[in-house]
C-alpha positions as a LaTeX table, in Angstrom:
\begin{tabular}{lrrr}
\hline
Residue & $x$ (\AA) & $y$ (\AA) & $z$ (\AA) \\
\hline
Unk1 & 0.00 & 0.00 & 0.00 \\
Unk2 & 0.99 & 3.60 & $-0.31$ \\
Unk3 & 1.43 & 5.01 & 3.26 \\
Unk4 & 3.20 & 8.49 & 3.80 \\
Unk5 & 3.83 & 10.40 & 7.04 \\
Unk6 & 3.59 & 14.17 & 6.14 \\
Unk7 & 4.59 & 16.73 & 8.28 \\
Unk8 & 1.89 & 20.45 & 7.81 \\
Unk9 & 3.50 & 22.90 & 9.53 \\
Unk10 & 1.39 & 25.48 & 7.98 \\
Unk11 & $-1.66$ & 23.83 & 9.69 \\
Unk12 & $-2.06$ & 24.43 & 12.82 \\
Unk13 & $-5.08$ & 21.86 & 13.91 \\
Unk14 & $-3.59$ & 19.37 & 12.43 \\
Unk15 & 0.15 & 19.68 & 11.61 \\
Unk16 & 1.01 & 15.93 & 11.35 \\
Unk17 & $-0.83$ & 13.59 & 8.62 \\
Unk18 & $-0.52$ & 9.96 & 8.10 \\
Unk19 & $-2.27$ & 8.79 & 4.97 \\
Unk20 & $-2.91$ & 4.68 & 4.08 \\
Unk21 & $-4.09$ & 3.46 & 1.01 \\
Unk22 & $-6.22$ & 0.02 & 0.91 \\
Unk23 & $-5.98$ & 0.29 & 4.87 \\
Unk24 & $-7.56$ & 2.29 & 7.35 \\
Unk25 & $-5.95$ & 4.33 & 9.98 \\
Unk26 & $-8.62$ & 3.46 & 12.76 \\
Unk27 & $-8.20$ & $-0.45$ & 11.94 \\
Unk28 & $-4.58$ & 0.09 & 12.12 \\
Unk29 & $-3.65$ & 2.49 & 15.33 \\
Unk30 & 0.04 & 0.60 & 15.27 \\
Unk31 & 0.82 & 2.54 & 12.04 \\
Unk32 & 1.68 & 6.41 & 13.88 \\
Unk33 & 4.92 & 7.90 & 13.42 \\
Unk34 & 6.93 & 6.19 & 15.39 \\
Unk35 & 6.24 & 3.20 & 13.29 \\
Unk36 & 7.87 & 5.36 & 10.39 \\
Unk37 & 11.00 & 6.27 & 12.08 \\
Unk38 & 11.33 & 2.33 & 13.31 \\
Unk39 & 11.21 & 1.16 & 9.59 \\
Unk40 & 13.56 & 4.14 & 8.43 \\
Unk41 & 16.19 & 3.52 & 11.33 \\
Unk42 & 15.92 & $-0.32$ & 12.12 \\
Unk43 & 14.04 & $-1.23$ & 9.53 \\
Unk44 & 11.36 & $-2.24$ & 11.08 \\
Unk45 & 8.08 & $-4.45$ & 9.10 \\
Unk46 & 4.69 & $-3.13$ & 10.52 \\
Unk47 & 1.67 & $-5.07$ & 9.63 \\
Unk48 & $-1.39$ & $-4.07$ & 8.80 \\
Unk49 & $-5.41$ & $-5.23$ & 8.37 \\
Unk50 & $-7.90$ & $-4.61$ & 6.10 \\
Unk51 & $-11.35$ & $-5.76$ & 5.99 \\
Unk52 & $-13.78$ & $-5.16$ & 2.78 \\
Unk53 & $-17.31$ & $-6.20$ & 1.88 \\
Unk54 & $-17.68$ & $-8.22$ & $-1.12$ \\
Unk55 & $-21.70$ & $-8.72$ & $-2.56$ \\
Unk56 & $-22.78$ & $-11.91$ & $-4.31$ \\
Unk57 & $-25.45$ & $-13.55$ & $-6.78$ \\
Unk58 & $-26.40$ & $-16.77$ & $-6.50$ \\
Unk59 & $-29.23$ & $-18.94$ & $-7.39$ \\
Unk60 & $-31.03$ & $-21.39$ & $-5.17$ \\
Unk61 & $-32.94$ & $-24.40$ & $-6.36$ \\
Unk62 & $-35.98$ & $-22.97$ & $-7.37$ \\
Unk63 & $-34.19$ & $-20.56$ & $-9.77$ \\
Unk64 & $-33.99$ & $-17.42$ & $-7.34$ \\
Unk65 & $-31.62$ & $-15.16$ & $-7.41$ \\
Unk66 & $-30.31$ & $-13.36$ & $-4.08$ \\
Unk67 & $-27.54$ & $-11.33$ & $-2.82$ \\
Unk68 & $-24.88$ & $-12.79$ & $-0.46$ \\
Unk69 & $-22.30$ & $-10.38$ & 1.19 \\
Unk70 & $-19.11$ & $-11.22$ & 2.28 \\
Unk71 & $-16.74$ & $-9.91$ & 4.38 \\
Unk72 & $-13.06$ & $-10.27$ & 3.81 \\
Unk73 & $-10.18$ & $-9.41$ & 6.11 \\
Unk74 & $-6.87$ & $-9.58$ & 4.54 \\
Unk75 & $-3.31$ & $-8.63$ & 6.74 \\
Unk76 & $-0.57$ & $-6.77$ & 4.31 \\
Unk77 & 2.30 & $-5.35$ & 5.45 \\
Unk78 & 2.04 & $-1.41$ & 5.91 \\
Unk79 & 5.40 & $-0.02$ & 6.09 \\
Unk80 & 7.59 & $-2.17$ & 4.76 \\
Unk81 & 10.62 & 0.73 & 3.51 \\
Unk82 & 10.83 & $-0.58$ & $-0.02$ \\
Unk83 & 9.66 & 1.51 & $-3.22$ \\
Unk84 & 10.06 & $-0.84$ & $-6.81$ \\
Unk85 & 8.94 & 2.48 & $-8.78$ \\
Unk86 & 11.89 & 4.60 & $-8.45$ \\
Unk87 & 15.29 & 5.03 & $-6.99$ \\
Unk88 & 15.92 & 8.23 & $-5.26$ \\
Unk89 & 19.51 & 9.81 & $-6.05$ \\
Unk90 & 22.05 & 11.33 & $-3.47$ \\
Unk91 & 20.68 & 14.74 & $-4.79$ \\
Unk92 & 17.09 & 13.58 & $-3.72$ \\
Unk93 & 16.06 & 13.28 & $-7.32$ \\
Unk94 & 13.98 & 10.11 & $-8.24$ \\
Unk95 & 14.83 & 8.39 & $-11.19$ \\
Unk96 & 12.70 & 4.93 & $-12.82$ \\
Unk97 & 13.26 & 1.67 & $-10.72$ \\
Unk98 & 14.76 & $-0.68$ & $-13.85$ \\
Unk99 & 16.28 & $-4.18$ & $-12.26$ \\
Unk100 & 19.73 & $-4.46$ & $-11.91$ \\
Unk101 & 20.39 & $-0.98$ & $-11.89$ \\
Unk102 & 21.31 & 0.96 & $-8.61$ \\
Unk103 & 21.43 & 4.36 & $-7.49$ \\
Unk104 & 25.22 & 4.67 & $-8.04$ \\
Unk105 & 24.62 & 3.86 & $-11.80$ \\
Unk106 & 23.12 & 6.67 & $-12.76$ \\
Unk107 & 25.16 & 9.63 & $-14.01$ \\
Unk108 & 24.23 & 13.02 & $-12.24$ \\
Unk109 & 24.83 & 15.75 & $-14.87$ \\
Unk110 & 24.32 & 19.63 & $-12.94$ \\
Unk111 & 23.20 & 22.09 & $-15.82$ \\
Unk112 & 21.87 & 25.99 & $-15.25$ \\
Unk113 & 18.39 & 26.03 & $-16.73$ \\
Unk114 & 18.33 & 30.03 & $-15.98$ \\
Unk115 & 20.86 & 32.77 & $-15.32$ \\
\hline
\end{tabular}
């Protein structure tokens, strides 16, 4: 899932923001900051659930047709401190993920756009 930790200073009600996607927060109070900081220093795996409603049509014997819901809870890891879209450089730029090639591959070429 996408998670972020994102810091508002500008906002003054609410100045620190955790966002999940395909999780939610309130199912998941373990994901907070500290969580973040755990997987950036130590690495550190969190786990997370998710439960979602699923709807059904069947038939019965007599040729009926009714609605069956479902519910579903699934466990996926929430902060896991790996990104397989892009490679950030030492200059904080992100550059395509492409296998076999790491950050130190990449050639870092400095040019004045304006004077």
């Amino acid at each position: 899932p996408k998670n972020y930790w994102l810091r508002q200073e500008f906002d003054k009600k609410d100045p620190v923001v955790i966002k999940l996607k395909g999780m939610s927060l309130k199912m998941n109070p373990q994901i907070n900051k500290d969580a973040y900081e755990n997987n950036i220093k130590k690495g550190t795996i969190v786990k997370g659930k998710n439960t979602s409603l699923r709807q059904h049509i069947e038939r019965n014997e007599e040729d009926e047709v009714f609605s069956k819901m479902s519910r579903i809870n699934t466990t996926k890891n929430g902060i896991t401190g790996v990104h397989t879209k892009m490679i950030v450089l030492e200059n904080q730029c992100c550059c395509p993920y492409i296998e076999g090639i790491t950050a130190d591959k990449y050639k870092i070429q400095y040019k004045m756009l304006m004077p």
